[in-house]
Each structure stands twice: as C-alpha cells, then as structure tokens.
N, C-alpha and C positions, 0 to 999 in steps of 0.2 A: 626607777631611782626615787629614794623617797626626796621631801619636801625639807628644806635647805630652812628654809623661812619659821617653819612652827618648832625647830628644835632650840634652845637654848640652854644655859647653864650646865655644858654636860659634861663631864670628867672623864679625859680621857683613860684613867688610871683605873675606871670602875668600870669601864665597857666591858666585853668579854670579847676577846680578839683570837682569831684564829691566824697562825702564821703559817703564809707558804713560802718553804724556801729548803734548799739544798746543800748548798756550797760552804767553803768556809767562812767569805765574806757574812754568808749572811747568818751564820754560826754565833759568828762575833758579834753580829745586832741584835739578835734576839737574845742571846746572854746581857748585853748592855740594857736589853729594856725591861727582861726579866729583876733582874738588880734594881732597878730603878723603880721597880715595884707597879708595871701594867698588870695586866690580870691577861696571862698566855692560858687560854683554856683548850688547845690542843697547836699541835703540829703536825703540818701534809708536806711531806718530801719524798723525794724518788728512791725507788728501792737499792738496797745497798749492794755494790758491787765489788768484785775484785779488785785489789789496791796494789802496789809497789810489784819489787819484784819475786816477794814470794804468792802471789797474786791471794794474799789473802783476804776474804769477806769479812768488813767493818763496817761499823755503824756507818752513816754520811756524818759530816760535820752536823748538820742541823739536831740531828737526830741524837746526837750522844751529849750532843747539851739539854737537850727534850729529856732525855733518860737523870740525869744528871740531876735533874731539877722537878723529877717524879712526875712529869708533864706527858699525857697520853699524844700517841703519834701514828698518823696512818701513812703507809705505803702503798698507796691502788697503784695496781702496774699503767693504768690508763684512765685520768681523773672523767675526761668525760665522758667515760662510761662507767663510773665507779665515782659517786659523789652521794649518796644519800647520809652515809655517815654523818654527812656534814647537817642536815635536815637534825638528824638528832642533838648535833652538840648546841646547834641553833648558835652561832656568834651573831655578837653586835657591829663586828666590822672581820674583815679580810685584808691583813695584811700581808703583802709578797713584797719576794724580793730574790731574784733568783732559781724561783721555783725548777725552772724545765719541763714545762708541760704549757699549752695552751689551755686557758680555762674557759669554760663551755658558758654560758650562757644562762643556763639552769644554776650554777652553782654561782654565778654572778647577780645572781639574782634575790638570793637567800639573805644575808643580810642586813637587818632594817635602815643601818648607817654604809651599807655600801661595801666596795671595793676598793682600795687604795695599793697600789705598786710600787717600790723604790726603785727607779730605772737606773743603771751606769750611765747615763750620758746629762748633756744639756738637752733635753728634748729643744726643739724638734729633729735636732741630728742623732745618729747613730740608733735608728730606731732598730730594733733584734736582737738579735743574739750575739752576744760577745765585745758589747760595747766597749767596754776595758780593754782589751786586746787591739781596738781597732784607732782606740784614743790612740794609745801605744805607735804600731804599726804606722803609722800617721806621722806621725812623730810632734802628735800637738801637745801644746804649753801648757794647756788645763782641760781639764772635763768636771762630770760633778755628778751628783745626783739630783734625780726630779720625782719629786714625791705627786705622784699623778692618780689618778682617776681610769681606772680598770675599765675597758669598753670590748665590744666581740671585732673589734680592729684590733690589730698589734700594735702595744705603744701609740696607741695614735687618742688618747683621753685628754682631760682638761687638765691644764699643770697648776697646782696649788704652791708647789714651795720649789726654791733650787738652792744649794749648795754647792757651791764651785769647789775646784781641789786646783792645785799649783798642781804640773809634772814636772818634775826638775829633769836635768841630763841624764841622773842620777838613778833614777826610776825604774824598778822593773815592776812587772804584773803584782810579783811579791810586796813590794812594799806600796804600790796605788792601791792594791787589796787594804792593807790595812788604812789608810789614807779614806779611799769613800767607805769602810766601814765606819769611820768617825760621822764620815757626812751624811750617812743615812741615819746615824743614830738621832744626830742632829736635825737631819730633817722631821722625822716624827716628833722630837720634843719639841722642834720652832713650828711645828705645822699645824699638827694634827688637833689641837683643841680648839682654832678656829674654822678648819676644815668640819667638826663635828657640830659647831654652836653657828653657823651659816654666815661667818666673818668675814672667811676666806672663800669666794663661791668661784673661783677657778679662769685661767683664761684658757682660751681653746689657742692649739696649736697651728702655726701657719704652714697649709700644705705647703709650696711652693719653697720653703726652707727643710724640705724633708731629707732625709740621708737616711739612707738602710747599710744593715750591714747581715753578711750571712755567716750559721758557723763555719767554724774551721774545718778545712778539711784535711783529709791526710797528705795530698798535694801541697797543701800550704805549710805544712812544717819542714817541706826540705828544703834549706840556703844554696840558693842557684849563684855562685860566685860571678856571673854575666851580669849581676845586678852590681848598684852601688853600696860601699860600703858602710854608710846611713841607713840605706834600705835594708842591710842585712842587719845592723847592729837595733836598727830599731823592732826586728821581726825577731830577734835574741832577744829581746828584754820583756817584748811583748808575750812571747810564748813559751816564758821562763819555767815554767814549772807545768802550766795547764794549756796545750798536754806537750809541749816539750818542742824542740826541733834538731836537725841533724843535719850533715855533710855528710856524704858517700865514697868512699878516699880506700882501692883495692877492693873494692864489693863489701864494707865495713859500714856498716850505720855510725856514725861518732856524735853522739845529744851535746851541744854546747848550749849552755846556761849565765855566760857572761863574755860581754867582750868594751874593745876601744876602738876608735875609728883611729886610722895613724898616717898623715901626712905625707906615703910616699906612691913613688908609681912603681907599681909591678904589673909584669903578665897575670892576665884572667889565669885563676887558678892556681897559679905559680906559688908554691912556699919560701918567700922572701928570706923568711928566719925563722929556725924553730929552738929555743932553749927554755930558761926556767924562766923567764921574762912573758913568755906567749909564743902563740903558733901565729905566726904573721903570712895574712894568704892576700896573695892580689884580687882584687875582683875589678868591676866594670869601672870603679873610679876611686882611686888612694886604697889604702888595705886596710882589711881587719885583722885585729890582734885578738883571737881565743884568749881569752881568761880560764876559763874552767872547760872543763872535757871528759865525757864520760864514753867507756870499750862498753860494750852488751856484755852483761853481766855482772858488770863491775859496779861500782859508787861513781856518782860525778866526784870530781878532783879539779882541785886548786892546779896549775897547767906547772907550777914549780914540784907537783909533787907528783904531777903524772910524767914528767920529765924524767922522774929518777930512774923511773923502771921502765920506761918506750924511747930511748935517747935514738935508736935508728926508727923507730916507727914512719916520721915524716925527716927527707932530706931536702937542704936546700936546692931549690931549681925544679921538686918536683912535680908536677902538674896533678893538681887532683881532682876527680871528676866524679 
C-alpha cells in the first residue's frame, strides 16, 4: 500500500482510473463519473452472456457504456489468471463496484494510489454478494454504500466514506438499484479526493459486527407459501428482476414481480380470490396479493391484464403447490 502521508494536492479528476464493474448499477456510475469529467482510462467486466427470452448475447451494462464513450474494455474469463493487461494500461487507482470476480492480489497490487470498492451495504454487515437483495429480503429501512479499501479478504478493508439510502415499503431491487447508484456516485465525489491527499486515512471495520451474506441460489427464488406473507412479499421485491422468482401451481413455474401483503386469514396455499384486482394466496401468516405475473414464454403482466386471457387458470379454494 503506498504512503497516505507524502501524497497531497492530488486531483482526483486527473488520476487515470481503471473501472471494475458489470451490472447496471454500476453502469450508471461509471456514465455519472464519466460526465463528470474523471479520466476512465479503461474498463474490466465479465464476459457478455445470453439475455432475455430470445437469449440473445449483449454487451453487459458496463461495457456498452465503455463502447458508448470509445473507452477500451477487457473481458478475461478469469481475472486472476488473466491480469497483465492491467500492468500495461498502468492506472493510478482501481475502482470497482460490482465487478464479479475476486481480485487476486497481484492486480491489487499495481496501482500507485491503490484499490477502492463501492460495496451495497453499511459495512460491516452484509459482507458478499448480493448485498442489495439481502437489505431487501430482510426487510430493512435503509442500507447504503461504503466506499472501502480493497484487501485479499472479502469486503473486509478500511471504510473511508458511507452513504446511507432510505428503503421505503415501496421498494424493489429496481428502484434501490437506482437509489445506491446515486450513493455511489456520491460517495466517490464526497470521498475520493481526501482518500487520495491522505485526509481521509480510513477506519478499520469491527469484526464482531460482521454479517455475510451468500449468492442466490436457484433454491432461493421459489416462494414456499408455508412461509409469511412479509417474507414472501419482501423475497418479491427483493428478487424483482435479478434473477426473478416463481410459484409452481399444476407443474407451471409462474415469476411474479410485484405484490401487497393483505390482512386476511386463509389456508397455506389456498386461493382466497383471484380477479383483476390480484391473485390473493394464503401463506403461513395473512395473504399475498400477486400484482404482476408471468406464463413461460410469455411477458410479465399487470394481474388485470393477465386476468383477461387466464380467468379459470386459478379457482377459488384452490391449493397450490
């Protein structure tokens, strides 16, 4: 690491910054910093995959803002065995945010001003993957971003800045997405030029307040109606779009993407009511009401307009499993 102490007066607008990142979260920070006039002198994100349902191959988010803005971009299928590139462009700092890849040590290295990460949580909780989802899932009032100090621990570096976000009731993955991309923009303009001129020299995080969390698994996106209807409504908003969730109702996968919790008592499983209003289903405690609903193959739908064309799909009183 270098020396905190002999650097001063240093602009962080003149560094040359290397950005890692993938998603669309961080899509939308690195176009906000580009605008803002940093000096983005390349971008590392994971290679581009199969998308929607005609599974076509598209740029990632990061990457087609990279393109966008004539900014060189590497794809190593596995950074740490695939980093010299980096040796070449030589940056003044490393910013991530999302990337998906652990970074190895040798590339953590290169640097003269370091490594820096924008994590989804408050460190010291929600250390891993999927931080956002797990705020969600949780069903907590705020999270934030923590603009931290890259170490060969996971998430586990000195925190220099934090930016808290509100979660309203309100909230899905979609809109907290856009929400901590403000806060990460924010964090590097409130952070980063004391972080560089040795202002800000960081405090270390308190193991014993630690909280991990692990990706999702495919197990974890199907709604068990055994559970309560909080629990599901908040594992619905949580996993609204990345990568989805579902009920299994006649051997049918059915993704729903929005719901309400609703005040009444029904049987586990039981369809209370189903019309253009919602598919109201009993679970382990009061019901959830479907907002939106999507068949395989089909588009998600508003539940008034998948009503028009499935009116016997789900009957009252029917148990589904």
């Amino acid at each position: 690491m270098y020396n905190l102490d002999m650097i001063s007066k240093i602009d962080s607008k003149k560094i040359k910054i290397l950005w890692l990142g993938t998603p669309l979260i961080s899509a939308i920070v690195l176009e906000k910093l580009i605008k803002a006039g940093f000096n983005i002198v390349g971008v590392v994100a994971q290679i581009d995959k199969p998308v929607g349902r005609k599974k076509e191959v598209l740029p990632v988010p990061t990457k087609a803002v990279a393109l966008k803005y004539k900014i060189n971009v590497y794809q190593p299928i596995k950074i740490r065995l695939d980093y010299e590139f980096v040796k070449e462009i030589n940056p003044d700092l490393i910013l991530t945010l999302a990337y998906g890849q652990i970074i190895p040590q040798g590339l953590l290295d290169i640097p003269k001003y370091g490594c820096l990460n924008l994590h989804g949580s408050l460190l010291p909780q929600y250390r891993g993957a999927a931080p956002m989802q797990y705020s969600l899932l949780n069903g907590d009032k705020k999270t934030g971003i923590t603009l931290m100090e890259m170490v060969d621990k996971m998430d586990a570096g000195r925190m220099f800045l934090k930016e808290e976000v509100e979660i309203t009731d309100d909230d899905n993955l979609d809109s907290l997405t856009l929400k901590m991309a403000d806060a990460a923009y924010n964090a590097v303009i409130n952070g980063l030029d004391d972080y560089l001129n040795g202002i800000n020299k960081g405090v270390e995080q308190d193991e014993s307040l630690v909280t991990l969390t692990a990706k999702i698994k495919p197990e974890d996106q199907v709604i068990n109606f055994n559970n309560t209807a909080i629990s599901i409504h908040n594992k619905i908003r949580a996993l609204t779009t990345d990568p989805g969730c579902f009920f299994v109702a006649n051997g049918i996968n059915f993704r729903v993407a929005s719901s309400k919790v609703v005040d009444i008592k029904c049987d586990i499983g039981k369809v209370y009511q189903y019309d253009k209003t919602g598919l109201y289903i009993g679970t382990g405690e009061k019901v959830i009401q479907i907002l939106t609903i999507q068949k395989p193959g089909k588009k998600m739908m508003a539940i008034k307009d998948f009503y028009n064309g499935n009116q016997s799909l789900f009957l009252k009183n029917d148990i589904l499993k």
